[in-house]
C-alpha positions in Angstrom: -4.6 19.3 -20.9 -1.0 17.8 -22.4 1.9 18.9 -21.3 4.1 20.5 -24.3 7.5 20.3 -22.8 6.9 16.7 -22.0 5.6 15.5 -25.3 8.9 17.8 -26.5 11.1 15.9 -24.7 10.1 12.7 -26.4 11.3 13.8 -29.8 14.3 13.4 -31.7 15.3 16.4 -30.9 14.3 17.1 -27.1 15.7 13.5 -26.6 19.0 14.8 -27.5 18.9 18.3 -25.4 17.6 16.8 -22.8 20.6 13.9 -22.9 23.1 16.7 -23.3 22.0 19.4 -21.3 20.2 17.4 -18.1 17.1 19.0 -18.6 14.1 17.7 -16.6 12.6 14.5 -18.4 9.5 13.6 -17.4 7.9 10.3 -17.6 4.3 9.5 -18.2 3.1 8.6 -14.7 0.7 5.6 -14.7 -2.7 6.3 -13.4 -5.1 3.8 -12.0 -8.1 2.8 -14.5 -11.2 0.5 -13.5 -10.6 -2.9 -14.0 -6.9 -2.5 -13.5 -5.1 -4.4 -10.9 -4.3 -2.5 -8.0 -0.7 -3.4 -8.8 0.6 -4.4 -11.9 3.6 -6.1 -11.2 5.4 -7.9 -8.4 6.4 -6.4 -4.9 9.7 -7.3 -3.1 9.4 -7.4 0.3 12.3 -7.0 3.2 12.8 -6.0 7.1 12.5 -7.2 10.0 9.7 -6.1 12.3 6.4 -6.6 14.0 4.6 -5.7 10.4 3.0 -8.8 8.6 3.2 -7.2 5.5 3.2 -10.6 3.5 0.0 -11.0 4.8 -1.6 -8.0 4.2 -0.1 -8.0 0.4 -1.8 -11.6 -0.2 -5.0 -10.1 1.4 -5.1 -7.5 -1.2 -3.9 -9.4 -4.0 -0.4 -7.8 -4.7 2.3 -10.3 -6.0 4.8 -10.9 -3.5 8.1 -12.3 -2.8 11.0 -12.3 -0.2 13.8 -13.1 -2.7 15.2 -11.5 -5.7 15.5 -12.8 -8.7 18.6 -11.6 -11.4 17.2 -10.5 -14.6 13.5 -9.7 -12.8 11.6 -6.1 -13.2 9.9 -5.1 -9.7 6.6 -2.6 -9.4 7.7 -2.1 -5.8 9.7 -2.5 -2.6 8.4 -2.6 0.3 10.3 -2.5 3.7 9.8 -3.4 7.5 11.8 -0.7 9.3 10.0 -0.9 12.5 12.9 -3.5 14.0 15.7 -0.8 13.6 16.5 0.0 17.1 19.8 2.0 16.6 22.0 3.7 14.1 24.3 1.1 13.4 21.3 -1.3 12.0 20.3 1.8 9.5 22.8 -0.1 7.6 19.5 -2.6 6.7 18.1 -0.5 4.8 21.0 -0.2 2.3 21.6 -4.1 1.7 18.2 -4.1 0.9 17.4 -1.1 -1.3 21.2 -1.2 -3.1 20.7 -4.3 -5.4 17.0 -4.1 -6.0 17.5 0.0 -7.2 18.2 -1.1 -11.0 15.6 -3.5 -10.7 13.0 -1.4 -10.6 10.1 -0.5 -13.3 9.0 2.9 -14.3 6.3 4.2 -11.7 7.6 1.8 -9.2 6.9 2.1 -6.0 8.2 2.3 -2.2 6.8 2.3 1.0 9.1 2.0 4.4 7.6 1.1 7.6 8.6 2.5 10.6 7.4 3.3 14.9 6.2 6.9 15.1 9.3 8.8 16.9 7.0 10.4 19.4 6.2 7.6 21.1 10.1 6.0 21.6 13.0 7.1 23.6 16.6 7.2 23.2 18.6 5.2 20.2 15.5 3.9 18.9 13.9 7.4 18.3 16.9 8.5 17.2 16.5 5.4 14.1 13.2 5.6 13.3 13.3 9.5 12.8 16.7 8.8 10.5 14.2 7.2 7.9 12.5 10.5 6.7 15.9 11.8 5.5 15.7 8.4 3.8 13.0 8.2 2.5 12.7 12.0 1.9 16.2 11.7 -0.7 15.6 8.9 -2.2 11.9 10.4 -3.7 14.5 12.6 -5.2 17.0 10.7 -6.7 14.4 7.4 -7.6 13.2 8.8 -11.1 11.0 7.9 -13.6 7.8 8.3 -12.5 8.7 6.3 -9.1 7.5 7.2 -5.4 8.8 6.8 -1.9 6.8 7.1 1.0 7.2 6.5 5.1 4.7 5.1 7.1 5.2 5.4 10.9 2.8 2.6 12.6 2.1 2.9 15.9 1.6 0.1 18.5 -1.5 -1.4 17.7 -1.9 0.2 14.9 -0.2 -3.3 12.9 -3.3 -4.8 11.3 -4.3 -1.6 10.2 -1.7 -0.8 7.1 -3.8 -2.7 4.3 -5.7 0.8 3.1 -2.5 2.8 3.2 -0.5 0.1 1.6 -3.3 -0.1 -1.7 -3.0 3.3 -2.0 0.8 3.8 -1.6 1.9 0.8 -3.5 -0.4 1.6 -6.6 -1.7 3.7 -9.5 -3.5 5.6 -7.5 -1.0 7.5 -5.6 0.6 8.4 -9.1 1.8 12.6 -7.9 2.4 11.7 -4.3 5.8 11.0 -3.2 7.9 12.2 -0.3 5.5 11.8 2.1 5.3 10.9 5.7 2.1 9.5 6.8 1.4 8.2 11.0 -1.2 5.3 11.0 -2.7 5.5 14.6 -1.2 8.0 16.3 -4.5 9.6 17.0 -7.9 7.9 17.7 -8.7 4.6 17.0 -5.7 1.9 15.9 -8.0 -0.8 14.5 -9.5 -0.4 10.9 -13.3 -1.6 10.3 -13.1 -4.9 8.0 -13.6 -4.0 4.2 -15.4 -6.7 2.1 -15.3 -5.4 -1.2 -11.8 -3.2 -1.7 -13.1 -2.5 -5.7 -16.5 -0.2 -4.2 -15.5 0.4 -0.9 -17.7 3.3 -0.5 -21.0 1.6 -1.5 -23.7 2.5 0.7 -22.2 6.2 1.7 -23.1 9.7 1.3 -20.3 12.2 0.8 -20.5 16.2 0.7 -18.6 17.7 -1.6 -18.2 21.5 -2.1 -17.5 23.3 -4.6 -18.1 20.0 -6.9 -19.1 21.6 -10.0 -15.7 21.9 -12.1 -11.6 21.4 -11.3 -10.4 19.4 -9.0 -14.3 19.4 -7.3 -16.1 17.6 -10.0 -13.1 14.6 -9.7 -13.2 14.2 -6.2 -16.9 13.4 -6.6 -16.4 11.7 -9.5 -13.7 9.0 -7.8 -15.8 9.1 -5.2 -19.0 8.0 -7.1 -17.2 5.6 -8.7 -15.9 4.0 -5.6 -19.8 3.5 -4.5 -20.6 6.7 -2.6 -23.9 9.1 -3.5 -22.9 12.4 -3.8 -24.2 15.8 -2.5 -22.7 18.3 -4.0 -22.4 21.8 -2.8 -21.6 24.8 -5.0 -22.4 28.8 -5.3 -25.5 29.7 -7.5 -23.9 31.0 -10.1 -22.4 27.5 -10.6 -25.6 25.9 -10.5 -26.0 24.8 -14.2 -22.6 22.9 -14.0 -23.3 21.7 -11.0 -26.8 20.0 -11.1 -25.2 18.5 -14.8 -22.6 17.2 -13.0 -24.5 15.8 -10.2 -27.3 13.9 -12.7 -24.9 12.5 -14.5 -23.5 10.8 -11.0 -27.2 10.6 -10.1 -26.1 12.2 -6.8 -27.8 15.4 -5.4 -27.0 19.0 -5.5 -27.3 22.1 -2.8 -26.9 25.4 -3.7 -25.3 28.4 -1.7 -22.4 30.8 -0.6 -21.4 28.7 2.2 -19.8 31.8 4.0 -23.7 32.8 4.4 -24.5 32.9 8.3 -26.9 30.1 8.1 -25.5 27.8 5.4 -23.7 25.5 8.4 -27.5 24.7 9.4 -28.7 24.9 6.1 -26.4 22.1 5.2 -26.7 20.3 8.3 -30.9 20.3 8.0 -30.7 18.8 4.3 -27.9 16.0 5.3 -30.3 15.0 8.0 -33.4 15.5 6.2 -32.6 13.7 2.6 -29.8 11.5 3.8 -30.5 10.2 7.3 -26.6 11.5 8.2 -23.4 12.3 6.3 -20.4 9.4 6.2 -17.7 12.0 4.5 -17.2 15.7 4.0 -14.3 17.0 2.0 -14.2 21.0 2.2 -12.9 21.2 -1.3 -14.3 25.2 -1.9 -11.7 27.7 -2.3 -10.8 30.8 -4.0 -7.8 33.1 -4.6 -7.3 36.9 -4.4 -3.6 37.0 -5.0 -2.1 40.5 -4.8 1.2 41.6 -2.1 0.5 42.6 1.1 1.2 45.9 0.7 -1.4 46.0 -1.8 -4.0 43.8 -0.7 -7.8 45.5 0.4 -9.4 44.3 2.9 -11.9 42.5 1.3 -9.4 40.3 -0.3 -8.5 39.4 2.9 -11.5 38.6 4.2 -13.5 36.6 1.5 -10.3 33.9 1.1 -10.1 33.6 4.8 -14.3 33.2 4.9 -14.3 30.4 2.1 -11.4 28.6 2.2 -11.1 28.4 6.4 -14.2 30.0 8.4 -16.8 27.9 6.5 -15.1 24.7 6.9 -14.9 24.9 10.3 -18.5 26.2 11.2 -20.0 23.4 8.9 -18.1 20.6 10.4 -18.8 22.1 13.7 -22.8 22.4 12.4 -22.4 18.7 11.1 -21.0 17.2 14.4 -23.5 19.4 16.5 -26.2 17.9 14.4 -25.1 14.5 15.2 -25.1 14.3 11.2 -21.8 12.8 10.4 -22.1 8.8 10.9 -20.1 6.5 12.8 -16.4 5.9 10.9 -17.0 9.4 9.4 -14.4 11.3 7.7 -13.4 15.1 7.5 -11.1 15.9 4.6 -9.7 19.5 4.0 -8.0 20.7 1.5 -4.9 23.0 1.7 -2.4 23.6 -0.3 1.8 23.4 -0.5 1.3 27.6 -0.2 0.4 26.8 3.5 3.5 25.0 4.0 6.0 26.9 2.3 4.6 30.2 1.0 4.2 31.8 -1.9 4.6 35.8 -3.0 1.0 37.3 -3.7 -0.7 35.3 -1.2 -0.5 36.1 2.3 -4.0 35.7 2.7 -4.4 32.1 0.5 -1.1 30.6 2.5 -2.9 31.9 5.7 -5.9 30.1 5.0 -4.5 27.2 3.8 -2.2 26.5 7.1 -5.0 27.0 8.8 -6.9 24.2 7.2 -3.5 22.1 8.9 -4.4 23.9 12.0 -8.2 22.8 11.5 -6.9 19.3 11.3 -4.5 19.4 14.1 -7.1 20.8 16.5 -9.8 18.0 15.7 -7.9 15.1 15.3 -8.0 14.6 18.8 -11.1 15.6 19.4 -13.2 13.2 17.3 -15.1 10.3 18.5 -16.9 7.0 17.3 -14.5 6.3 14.7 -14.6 10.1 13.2 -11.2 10.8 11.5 -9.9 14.2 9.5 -7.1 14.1 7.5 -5.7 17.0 4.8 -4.5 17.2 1.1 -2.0 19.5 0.2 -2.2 20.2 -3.7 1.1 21.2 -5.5 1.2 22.4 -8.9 -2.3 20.8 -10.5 -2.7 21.1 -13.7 -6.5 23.3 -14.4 -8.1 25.3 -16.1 -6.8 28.0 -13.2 -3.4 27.2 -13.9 -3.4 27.1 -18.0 -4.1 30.8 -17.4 -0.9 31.2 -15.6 2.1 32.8 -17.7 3.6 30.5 -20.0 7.2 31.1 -18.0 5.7 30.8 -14.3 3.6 27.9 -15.4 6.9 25.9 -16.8 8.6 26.4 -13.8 6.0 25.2 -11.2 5.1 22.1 -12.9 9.2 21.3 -13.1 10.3 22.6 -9.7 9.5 18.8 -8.1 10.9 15.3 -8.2 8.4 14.0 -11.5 9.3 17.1 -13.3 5.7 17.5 -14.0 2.6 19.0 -13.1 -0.4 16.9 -11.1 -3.7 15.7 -12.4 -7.2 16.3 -10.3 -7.3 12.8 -9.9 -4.0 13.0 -8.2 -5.9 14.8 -5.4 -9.2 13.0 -5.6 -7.5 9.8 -5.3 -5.7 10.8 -1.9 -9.0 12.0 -0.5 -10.8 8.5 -1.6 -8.0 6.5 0.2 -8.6 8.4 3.6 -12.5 8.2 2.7 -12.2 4.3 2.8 -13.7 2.9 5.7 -10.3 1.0 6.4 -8.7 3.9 7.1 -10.0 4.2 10.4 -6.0 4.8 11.5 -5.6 7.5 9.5 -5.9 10.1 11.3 -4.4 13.9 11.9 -2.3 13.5 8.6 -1.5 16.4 5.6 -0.3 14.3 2.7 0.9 16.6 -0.2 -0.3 15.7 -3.7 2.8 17.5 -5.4 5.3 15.1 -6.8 7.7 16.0 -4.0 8.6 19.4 -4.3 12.1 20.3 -4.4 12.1 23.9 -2.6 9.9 24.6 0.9 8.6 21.3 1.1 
């Protein structure tokens, strides 16, 4: 679906409003293609820590170099934070970052590297939790069609990064920006060794529900494509779509309201039966029944909690009680920006969508043998949901973040396929919004 104001903007005309009124000017975010590099472009790399980051760039094939060079375009920075022990060496960051700003392509990207604040004491905490204001602004004030993320690393977590760093640093992580994301501060530190980082899903199964349309169908369609066979999960009155969807990804197909008392086991039985176990599950089913509080029936209230938080957490219990999720499993829920900052009309949807973090929160330390869960948090994505939002309403959410633009489902099906890799092992307990850094709640 094209965005109108954006294609406006790009006109004789909207060039000039735009220039003389400082309206929002989106650029066309690059998205990641097969065949692509993972980076097109060169990645500057500073700090001084405990990261070998030029390492882990040459392992995954990203142009690198130390040094600047004048009259060079960059595709990203990349920065070693984790040596900042005080306030007075925050001052690194800036002799770094100032020169290379205006050297920067569109959709560049950058990543800072930092220790996890939880586990330090005194001026060093004090640091290292100095860099999400960082990092947080300067998503803000980067432009056209560039990210910035933080990465805390925890001890022992270091030769774990390479997963995160492929996603962050490329195409792939096109609507995400803003974001703070902890690399082994639950579970295990050490990521399994990934031979092939084009089809790193070959060999797995992965559930998706409701897979037959939006944002669904993507996720299993990224997934597919990065090697995994599909079993996709949908009500019956979305069987048609589904089971087309599913032969054309020659994956397999399960129908059923899985707020019905025995779908948990009735998923559980077929994973075992057909599939010998289940390697990833992302709880991608949700509705909305939108109306105030004052006005909502109960029923409303009920049927969003039951789909969009109950059944996620009785089938993962189901799965995990069946012994039918694999070694190096993952969990993935998805919740929404409305369960971080609200939104009028939907109590009930912001409700069950914080309580997919809370389903998150409550596992992360609970899993075993390599089991991780992890949450997206979709902003404004661009569906056939949304194109029947007001014309007004629908303006403002897609502008109302730091890309000026709405997402993609690819947006959110890529985040999900970099915590799906089996090098993501550290990557665990996280919420990563997939929202082009909103500017208001979040």
């Amino acid at each position: 679906m094209s965005d109108r104001y954006q294609a406006f903007t790009k006109s004789p005309i909207g060039k000039l409003l735009v220039k003389n009124l400082g309206l929002p000017d989106p650029v066309k975010l690059d998205r990641w293609t097969e065949g692509a590099p993972l980076v097109d472009g060169t990645v500057v790399v500073g700090g001084n820590g405990r990261l070998a980051l030029t390492e882990s760039l040459d392992g995954l094939g990203i142009a690198n170099t130390t040094e600047k060079a004048d009259g060079e375009k960059y595709k990203g920075l990349v920065f070693d934070a984790t040596g900042i022990t005080n306030s007075s060496e925050l001052g690194e960051l800036a002799k770094f970052f100032t020169p290379l700003m205006r050297s920067l392509t569109n959709c560049a990207r950058v990543v800072v590297l930092g220790s996890a604040p939880e586990l330090l004491k005194g001026e060093k905490r004090v640091a290292q939790r100095a860099l999400e204001g960082f990092t947080r602004s300067l998503g803000k004030e980067i432009g056209k069609g560039s990210t910035v993320q933080l990465v805390y690393v925890a001890p022992g977590a270091e030769t774990s990064v390479d997963s995160t760093l492929a996603f962050l640093l490329s195409p792939k992580s096109a609507y995400v920006s803003g974001q703070v994301i902890r690399i082994g501060a639950k579970g295990e530190k050490k990521a399994v060794a990934l031979k092939d980082w084009e089809r790193p899903l070959a060999g797995k199964i992965a559930i998706v529900t409701g897979a037959s349309r939006g944002i669904g169908e993507q996720i299993a369609r990224v997934l597919h494509r990065d090697g995994a066979t599909i079993l996709g999960i949908d009500v019956p009155q979305a069987a048609s779509e589904l089971q087309s969807v599913m032969k054309e990804l020659n994956g397999d197909s399960l129908t059923l309201d899985i707020t019905h008392s025995d779908a948990p086991q009735r998923i559980a039985h077929h994973v075992k039966e057909s599939h010998g176990g289940v390697d990833i599950v992302v709880h991608n089913a949700g509705i909305t029944r939108d109306k105030k509080l004052a006005n909502m029936a109960q029923d409303r209230w009920d049927s969003v909690i039951a789909v969009n938080l109950t059944a996620p957490e009785l089938i993962t219990r189901a799965l995990l009680e069946a012994g039918a999720i694999n070694k190096n499993g993952r969990v993935v829920g998805v919740a929404s920006i409305a369960g971080i900052a609200g939104n009028v009309g939907q109590t009930n949807y912001a409700t069950s969508k914080a309580g997919v973090i809370g389903f998150v929160d409550s596992l992360a330390d609970e899993l075993k043998d390599g089991i991780t869960i992890n949450a997206v948090a979709p902003g404004f994505i661009v569906t056939q949901m949304t194109a029947a939002v007001p014309f007004a309403t629908r303006e403002v959410g897609q502008r109302l973040n730091a890309m000026s633009q709405g997402g993609l489902p690819i947006d959110v099906a890529e985040t999900i396929a970099w915590y799906a890799n089996p090098a993501s092992t550290a990557v665990n307990g996280n919420v990563v919004r997939v929202c082009g850094q909103m500017m208001l709640g979040a």
